[in-house]
C-alpha positions in Angstrom: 83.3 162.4 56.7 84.4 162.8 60.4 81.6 161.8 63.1 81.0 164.3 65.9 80.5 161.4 68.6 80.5 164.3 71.8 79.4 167.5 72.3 80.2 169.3 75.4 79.2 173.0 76.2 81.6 174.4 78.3 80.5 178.2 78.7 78.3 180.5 77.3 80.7 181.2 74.6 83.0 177.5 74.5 82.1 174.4 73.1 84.3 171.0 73.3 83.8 168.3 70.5 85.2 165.1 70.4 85.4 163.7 66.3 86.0 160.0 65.3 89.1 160.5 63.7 91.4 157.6 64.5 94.5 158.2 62.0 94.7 161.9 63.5 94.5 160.4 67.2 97.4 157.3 66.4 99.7 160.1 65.6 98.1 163.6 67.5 101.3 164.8 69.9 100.4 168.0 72.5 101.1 171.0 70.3 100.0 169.8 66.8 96.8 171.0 65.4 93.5 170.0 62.9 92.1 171.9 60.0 88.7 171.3 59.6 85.7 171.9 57.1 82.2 171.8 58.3 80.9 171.6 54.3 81.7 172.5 50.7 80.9 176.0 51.0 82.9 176.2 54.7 85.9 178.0 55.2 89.3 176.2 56.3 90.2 176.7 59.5 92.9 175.4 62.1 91.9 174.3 65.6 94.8 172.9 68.1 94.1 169.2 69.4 93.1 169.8 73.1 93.0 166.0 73.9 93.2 162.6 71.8 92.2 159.1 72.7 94.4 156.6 70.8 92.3 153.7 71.9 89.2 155.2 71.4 90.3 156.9 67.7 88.9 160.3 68.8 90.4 163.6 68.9 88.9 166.4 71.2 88.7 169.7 69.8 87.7 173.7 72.3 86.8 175.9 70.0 85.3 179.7 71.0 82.6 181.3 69.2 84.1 184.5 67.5 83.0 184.4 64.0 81.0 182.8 61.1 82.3 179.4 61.1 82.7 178.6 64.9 79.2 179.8 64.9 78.1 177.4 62.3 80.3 175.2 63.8 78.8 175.1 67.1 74.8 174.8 65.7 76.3 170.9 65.0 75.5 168.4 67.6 76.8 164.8 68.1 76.0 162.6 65.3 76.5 165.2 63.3 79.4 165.2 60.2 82.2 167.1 59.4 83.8 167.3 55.6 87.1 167.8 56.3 88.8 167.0 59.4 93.1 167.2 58.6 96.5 166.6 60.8 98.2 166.0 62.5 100.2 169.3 61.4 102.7 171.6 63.3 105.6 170.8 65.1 104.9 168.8 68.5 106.1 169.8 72.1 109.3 168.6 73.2 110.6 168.4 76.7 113.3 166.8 76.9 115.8 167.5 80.3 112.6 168.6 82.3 112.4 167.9 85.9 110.0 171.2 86.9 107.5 173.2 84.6 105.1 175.7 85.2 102.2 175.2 82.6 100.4 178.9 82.3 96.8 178.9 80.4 94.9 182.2 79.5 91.2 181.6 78.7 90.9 179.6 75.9 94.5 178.9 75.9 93.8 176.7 78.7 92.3 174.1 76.5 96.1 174.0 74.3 97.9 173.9 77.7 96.3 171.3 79.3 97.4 168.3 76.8 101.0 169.9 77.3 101.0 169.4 81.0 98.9 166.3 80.7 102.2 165.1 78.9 104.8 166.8 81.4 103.0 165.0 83.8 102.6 161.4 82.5 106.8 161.9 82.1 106.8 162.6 86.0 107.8 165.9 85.1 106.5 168.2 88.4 104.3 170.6 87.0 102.6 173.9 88.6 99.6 174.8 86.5 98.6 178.6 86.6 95.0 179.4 84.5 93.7 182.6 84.0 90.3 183.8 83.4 88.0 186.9 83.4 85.7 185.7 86.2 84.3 182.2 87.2 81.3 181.7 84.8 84.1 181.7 82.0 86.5 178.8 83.7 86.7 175.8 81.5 88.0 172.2 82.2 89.1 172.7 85.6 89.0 168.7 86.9 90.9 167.6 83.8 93.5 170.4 84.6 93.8 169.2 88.1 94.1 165.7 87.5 96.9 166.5 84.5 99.1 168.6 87.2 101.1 168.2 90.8 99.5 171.7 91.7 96.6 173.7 90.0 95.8 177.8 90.5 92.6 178.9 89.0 93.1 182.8 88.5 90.0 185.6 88.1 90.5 188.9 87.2 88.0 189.8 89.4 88.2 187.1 92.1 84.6 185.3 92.3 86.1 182.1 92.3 88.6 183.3 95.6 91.7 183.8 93.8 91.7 187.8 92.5 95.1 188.3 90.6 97.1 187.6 86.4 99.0 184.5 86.4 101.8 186.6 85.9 101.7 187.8 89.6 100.7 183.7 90.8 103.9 182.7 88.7 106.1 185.4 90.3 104.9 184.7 93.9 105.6 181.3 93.6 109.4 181.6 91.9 110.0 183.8 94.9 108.7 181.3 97.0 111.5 179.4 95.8 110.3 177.6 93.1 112.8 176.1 90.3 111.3 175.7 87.0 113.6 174.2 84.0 110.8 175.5 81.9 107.4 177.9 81.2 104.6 176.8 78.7 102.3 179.8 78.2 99.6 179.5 76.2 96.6 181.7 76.0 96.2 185.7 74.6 98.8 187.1 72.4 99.1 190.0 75.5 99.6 187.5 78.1 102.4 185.8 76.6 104.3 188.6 76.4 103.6 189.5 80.1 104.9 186.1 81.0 108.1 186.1 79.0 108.8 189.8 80.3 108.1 188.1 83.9 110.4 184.9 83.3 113.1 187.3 81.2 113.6 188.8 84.5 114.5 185.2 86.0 116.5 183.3 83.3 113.8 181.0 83.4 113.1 179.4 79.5 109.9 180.0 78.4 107.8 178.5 75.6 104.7 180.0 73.7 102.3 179.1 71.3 101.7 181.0 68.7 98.0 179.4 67.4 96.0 182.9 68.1 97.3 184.1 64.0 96.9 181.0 62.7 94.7 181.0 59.7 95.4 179.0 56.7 97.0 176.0 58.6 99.8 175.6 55.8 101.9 178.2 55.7 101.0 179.7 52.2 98.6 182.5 53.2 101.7 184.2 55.4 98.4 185.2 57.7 100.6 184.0 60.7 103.8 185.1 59.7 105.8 186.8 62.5 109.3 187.3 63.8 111.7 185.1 65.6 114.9 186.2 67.2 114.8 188.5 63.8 114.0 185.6 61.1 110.7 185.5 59.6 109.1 182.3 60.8 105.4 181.0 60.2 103.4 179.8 63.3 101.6 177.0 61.6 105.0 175.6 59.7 107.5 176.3 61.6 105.7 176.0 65.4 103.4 176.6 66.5 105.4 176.4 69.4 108.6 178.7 69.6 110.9 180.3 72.1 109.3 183.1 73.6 112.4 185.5 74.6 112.4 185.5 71.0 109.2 186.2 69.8 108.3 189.9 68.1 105.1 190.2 69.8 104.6 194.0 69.8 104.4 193.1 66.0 102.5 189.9 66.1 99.7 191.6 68.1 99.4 194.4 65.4 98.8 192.0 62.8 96.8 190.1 64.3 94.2 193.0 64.6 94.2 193.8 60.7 90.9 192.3 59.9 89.1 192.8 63.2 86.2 194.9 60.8 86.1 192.5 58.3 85.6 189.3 60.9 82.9 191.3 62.5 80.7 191.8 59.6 81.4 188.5 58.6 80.0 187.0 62.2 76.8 189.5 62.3 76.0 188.8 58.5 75.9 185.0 59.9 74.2 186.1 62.6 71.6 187.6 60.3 71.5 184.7 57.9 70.5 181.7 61.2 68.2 184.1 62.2 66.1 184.4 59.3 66.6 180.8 58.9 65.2 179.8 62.4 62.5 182.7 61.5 61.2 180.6 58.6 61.7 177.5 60.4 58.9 179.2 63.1 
């Protein structure tokens, strides 16, 4: 059993928990991920480490609230107990040769690309970090970003926080500025990866993407996130989840990953249904 010792609510939809889990956190490296199971009847699913405390033994997990288990998930509050709690697994980040690095997060992504530039950073690697979200009431963990970076731009799609624009367009006004990055991390929605390498394609400029958003199974035997690299077929949660994005198929990763949108609704609402009628009876 794996202690929830933190519970932090983030946004509406975002919750951060931080689980006692000191083997994981010894060996957690930025880019390696948890599977978890909230009980015998849950569901496996994979979650990647946003932060880890060696000292402490913890490991700090930003999930979103999409579907039947992070709904579950989320009704648990600190003291609370998880089953299963599994890693590290993937392949971890490596950056060797890195002077400069522009660390791009897209909503939730942010949480995955902050522990990357946390790392650049503690190498005294410079690193620009560009976040991107839909409006203000949605940005999450905005003072640890800034304290993991040399320079932090909060982006809205609608500008209420000030700064209207994509990180694509902050990333391109500041290589014309005359920035030199040696590499990009992007990290967020499958569409805005692909926007970023099409941006840094155009400038010779590396670029590195996760592939965690078709994840599902954590060990490579479901083939859920199987998808194409530089024409091989790779698996995101073996082989990455971290992989060169100039060679990512994305036009077919995004297709796939919208084959059980249906199913993953009905799923959520019949969950829905189910902690209603529970908190009904409760009443």
């Amino acid at each position: 059993m794996f202690k929830i010792v933190k519970k932090k609510v983030l946004n509406p939809t975002v919750s951060q928990i931080v689980v006692e889990a000191p083997y994981i956190a010894k060996k957690a490296e930025p880019g390696q991920f948890i599977i978890l199971r909230i009980d015998e009847q849950g569901e496996r699913i994979p979650f990647t480490i946003a932060d880890f405390d060696r000292e402490a033994g913890t490991v700090t997990v930003i999930f979103q609230i999409v579907g039947m288990t992070t709904e579950r998930l989320n009704e648990l509050n600190e003291g609370d107990y998880l089953l299963d709690f599994v890693g590290p697994l993937g392949v971890a980040s490596h950056f060797g040769g890195v002077k400069s690095a522009a660390v791009i997060g897209g909503g939730l992504g942010t949480a995955i690309a902050y522990p990357q530039a946390k790392k650049l950073n503690a190498m005294g690697v410079r690193v620009d970090m560009i976040n991107g979200f839909r409006n203000s009431d949605l940005v999450i963990i905005e003072d640890e970003c800034k304290a993991a970076c040399t320079n932090l731009y909060t982006m809205t799609d609608d500008g209420s926080n000030g700064n209207k624009g994509f990180v694509t367009a902050k990333l391109e006004e500041l290589i014309k500025n005359g920035e030199k990055y040696d590499v990009v991390i992007a990290i967020g929605p499958l569409v805005m990866m692909r926007a970023v390498c099409e941006l840094t394609k155009k400038y010779g400029i590396k670029t590195i993407v996760s592939m965690n958003p078709v994840m599902i199974d954590g060990t490579g035997m479901c083939g859920g996130c199987r998808i194409t690299v530089g024409g091989e077929t790779k698996f995101a949660c073996v082989d990455g989840p971290d992989f060169n994005g100039a060679l990512v198929d994305f036009d077919e990763a995004i297709a796939r990953s919208k084959m059980y949108q249906q199913q993953e609704r009905h799923m959520y609402d019949e969950a829905c249904n189910l902690l209603n009628k529970g908190v009904s009876q409760d009443a």
